[in-house]
N, CA, C and O atoms as a GROMACS GRO file, in nm:
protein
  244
    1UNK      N    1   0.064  -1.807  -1.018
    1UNK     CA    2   0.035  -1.665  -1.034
    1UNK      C    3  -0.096  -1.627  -0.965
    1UNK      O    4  -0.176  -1.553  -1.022
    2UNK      N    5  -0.115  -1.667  -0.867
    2UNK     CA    6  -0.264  -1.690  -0.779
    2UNK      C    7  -0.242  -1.538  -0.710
    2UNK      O    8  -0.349  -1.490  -0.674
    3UNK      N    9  -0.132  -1.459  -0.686
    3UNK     CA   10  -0.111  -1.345  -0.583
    3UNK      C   11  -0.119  -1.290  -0.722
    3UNK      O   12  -0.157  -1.186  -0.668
    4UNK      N   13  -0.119  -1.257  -0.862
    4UNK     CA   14  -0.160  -1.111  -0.918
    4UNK      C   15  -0.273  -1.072  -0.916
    4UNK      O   16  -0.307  -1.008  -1.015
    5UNK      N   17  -0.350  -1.088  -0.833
    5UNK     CA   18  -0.481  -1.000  -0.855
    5UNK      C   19  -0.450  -0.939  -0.745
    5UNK      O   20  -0.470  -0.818  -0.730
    6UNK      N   21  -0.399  -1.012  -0.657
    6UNK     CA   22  -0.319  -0.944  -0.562
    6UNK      C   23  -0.246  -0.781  -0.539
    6UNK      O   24  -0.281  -0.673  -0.491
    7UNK      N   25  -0.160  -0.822  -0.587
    7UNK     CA   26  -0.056  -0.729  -0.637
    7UNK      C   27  -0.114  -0.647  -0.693
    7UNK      O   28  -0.138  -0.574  -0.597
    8UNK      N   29  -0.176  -0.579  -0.809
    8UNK     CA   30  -0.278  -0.531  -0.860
    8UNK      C   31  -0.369  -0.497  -0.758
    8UNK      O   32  -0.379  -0.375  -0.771
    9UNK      N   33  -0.433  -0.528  -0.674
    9UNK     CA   34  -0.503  -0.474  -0.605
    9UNK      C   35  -0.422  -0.360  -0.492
    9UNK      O   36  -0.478  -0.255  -0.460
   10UNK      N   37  -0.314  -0.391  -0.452
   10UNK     CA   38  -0.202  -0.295  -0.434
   10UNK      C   39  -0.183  -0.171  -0.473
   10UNK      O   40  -0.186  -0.064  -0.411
   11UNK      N   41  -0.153  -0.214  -0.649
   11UNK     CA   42  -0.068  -0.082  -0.681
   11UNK      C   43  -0.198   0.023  -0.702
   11UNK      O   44  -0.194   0.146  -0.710
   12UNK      N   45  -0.291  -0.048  -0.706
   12UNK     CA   46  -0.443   0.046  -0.747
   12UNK      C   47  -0.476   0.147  -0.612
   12UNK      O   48  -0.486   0.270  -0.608
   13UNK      N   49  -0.495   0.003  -0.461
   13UNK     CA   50  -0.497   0.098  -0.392
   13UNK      C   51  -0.385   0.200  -0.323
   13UNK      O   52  -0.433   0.300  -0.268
   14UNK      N   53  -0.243   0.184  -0.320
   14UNK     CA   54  -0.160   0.293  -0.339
   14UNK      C   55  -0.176   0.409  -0.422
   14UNK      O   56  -0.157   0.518  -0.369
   15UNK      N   57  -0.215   0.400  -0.579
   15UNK     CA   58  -0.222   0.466  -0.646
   15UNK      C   59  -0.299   0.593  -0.620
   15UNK      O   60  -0.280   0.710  -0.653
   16UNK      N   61  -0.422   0.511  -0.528
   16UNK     CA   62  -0.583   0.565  -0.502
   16UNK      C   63  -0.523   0.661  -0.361
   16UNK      O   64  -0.564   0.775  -0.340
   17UNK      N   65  -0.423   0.595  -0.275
   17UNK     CA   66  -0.409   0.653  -0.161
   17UNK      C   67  -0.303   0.779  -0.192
   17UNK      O   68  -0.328   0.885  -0.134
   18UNK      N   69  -0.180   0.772  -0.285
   18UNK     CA   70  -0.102   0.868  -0.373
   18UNK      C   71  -0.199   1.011  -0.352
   18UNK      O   72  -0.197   1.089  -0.258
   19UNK      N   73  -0.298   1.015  -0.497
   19UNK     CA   74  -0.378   1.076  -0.528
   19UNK      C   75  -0.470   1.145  -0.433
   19UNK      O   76  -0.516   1.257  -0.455
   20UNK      N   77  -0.499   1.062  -0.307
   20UNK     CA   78  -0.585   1.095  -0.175
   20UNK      C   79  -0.480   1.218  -0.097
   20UNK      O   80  -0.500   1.331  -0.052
   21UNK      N   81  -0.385   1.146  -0.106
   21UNK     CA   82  -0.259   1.262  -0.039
   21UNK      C   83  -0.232   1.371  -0.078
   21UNK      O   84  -0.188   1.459  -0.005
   22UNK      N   85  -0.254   1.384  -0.203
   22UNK     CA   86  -0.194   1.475  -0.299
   22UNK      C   87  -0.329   1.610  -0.306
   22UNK      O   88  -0.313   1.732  -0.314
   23UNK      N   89  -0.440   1.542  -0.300
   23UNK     CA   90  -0.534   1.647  -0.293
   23UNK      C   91  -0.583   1.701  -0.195
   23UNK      O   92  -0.665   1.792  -0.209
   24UNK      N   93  -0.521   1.631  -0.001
   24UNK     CA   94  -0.565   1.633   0.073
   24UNK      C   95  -0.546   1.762   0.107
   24UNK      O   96  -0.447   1.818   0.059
   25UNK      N   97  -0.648   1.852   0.212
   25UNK     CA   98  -0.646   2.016   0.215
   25UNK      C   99  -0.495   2.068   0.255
   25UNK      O  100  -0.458   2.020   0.362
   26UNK      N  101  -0.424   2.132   0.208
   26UNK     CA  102  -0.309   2.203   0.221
   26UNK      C  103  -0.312   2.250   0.373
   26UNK      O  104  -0.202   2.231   0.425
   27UNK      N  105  -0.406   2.306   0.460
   27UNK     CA  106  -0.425   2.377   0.583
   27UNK      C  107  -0.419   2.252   0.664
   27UNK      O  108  -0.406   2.289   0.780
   28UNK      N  109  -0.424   2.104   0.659
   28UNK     CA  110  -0.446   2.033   0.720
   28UNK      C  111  -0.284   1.998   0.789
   28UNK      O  112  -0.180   2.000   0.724
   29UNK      N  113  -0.296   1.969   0.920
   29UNK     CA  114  -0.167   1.996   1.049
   29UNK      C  115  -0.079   1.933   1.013
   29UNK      O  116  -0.112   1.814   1.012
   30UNK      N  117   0.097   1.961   0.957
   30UNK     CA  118   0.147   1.859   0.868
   30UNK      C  119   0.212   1.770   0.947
   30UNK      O  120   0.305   1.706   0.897
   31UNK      N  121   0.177   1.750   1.081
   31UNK     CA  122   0.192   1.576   1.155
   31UNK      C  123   0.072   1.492   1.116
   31UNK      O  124   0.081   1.370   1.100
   32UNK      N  125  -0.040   1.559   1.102
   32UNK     CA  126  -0.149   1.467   1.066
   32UNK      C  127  -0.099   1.377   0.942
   32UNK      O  128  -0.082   1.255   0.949
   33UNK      N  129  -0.072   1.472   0.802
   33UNK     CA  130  -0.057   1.417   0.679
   33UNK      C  131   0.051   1.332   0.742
   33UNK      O  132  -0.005   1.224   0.754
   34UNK      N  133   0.138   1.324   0.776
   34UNK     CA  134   0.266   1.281   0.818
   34UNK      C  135   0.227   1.156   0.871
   34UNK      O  136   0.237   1.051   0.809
   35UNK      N  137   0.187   1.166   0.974
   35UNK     CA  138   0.126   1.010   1.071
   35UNK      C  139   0.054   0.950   0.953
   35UNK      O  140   0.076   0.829   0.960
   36UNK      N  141  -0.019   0.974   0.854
   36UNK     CA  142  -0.102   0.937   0.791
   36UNK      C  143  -0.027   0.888   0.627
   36UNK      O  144  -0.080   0.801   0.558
   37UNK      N  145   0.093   0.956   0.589
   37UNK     CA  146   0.141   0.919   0.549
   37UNK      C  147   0.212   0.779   0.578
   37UNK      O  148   0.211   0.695   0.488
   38UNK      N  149   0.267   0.754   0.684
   38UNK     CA  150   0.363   0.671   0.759
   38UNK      C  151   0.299   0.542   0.769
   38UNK      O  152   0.345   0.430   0.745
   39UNK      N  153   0.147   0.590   0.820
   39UNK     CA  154   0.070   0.465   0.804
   39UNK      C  155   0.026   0.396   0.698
   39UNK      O  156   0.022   0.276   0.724
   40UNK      N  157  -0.002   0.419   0.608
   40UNK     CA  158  -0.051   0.441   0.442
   40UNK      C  159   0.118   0.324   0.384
   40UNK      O  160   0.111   0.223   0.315
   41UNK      N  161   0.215   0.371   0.428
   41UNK     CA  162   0.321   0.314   0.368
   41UNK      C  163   0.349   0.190   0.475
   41UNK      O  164   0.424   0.112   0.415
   42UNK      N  165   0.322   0.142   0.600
   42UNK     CA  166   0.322   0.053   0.671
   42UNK      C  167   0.225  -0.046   0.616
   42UNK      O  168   0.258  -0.164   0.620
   43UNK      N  169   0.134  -0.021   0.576
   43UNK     CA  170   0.006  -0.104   0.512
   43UNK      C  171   0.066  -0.159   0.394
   43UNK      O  172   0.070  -0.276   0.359
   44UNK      N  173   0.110  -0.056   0.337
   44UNK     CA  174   0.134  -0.137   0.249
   44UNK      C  175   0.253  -0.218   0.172
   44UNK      O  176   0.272  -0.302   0.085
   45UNK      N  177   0.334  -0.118   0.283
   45UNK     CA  178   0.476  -0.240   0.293
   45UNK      C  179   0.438  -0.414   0.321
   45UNK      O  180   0.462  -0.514   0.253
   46UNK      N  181   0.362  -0.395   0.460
   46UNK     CA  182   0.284  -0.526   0.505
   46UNK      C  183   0.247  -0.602   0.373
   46UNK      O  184   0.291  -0.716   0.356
   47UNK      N  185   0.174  -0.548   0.288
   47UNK     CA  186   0.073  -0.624   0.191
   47UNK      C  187   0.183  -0.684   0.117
   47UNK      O  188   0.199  -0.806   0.113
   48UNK      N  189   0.265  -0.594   0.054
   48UNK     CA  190   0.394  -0.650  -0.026
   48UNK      C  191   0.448  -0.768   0.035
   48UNK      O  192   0.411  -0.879  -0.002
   49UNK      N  193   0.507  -0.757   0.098
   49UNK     CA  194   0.511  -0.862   0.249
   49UNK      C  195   0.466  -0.995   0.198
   49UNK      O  196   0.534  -1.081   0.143
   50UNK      N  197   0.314  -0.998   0.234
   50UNK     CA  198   0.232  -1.121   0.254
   50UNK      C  199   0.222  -1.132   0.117
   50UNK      O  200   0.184  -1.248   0.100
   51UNK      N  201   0.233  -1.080   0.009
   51UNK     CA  202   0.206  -1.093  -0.138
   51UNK      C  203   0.316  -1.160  -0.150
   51UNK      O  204   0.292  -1.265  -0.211
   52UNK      N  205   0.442  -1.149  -0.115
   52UNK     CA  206   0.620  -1.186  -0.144
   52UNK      C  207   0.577  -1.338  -0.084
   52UNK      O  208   0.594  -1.440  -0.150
   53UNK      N  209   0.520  -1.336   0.048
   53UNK     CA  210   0.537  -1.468   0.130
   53UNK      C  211   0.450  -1.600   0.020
   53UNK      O  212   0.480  -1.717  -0.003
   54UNK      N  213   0.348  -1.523  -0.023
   54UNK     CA  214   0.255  -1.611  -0.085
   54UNK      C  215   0.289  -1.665  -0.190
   54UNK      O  216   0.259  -1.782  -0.217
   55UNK      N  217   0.349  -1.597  -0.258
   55UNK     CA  218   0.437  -1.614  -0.375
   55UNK      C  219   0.572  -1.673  -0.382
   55UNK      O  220   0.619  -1.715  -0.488
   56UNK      N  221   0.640  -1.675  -0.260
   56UNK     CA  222   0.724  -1.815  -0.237
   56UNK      C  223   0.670  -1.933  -0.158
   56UNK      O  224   0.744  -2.029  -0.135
   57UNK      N  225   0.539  -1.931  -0.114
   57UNK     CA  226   0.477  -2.048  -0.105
   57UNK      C  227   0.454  -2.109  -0.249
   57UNK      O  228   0.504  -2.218  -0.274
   58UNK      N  229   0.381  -2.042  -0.341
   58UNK     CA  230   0.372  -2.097  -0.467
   58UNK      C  231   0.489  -2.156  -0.561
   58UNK      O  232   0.478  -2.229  -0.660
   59UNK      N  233   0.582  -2.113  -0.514
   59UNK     CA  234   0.712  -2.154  -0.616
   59UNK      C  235   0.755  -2.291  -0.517
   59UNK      O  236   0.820  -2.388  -0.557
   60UNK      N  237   0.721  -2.278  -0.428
   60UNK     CA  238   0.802  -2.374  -0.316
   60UNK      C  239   0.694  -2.524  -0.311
   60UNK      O  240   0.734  -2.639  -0.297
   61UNK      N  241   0.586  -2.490  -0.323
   61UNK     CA  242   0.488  -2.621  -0.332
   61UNK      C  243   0.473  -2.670  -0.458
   61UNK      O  244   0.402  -2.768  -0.478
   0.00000   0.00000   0.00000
């Protein structure tokens, strides 16, 4: 269980980036939010990712 602080550190910073989105200025160009959205969810698809990989290293060793 070496990746839950992991994981946890995840859903916090999603949570944090959610909330960042949600308050971000309404007037702001909606490809910006968009690209910025897109990226925000690439990150952290990735992290899930390497959190999943790490975590069948642990079951596997």
């Amino acid at each position: 269980m070496h990746w839950l602080p992991a994981f946890f550190a995840v859903l916090v910073s999603g949570f944090v980036l959610a909330v960042g989105w949600w308050i971000a200025p309404q007037d702001a160009p909606r490809s910006a939010r968009v690209t910025a959205f897109v990226l925000v969810a690439v990150a952290c698809l990735v992290a899930v990712l390497v959190i999943l990989v790490q975590g069948l290293r642990g079951f596997a060793a």
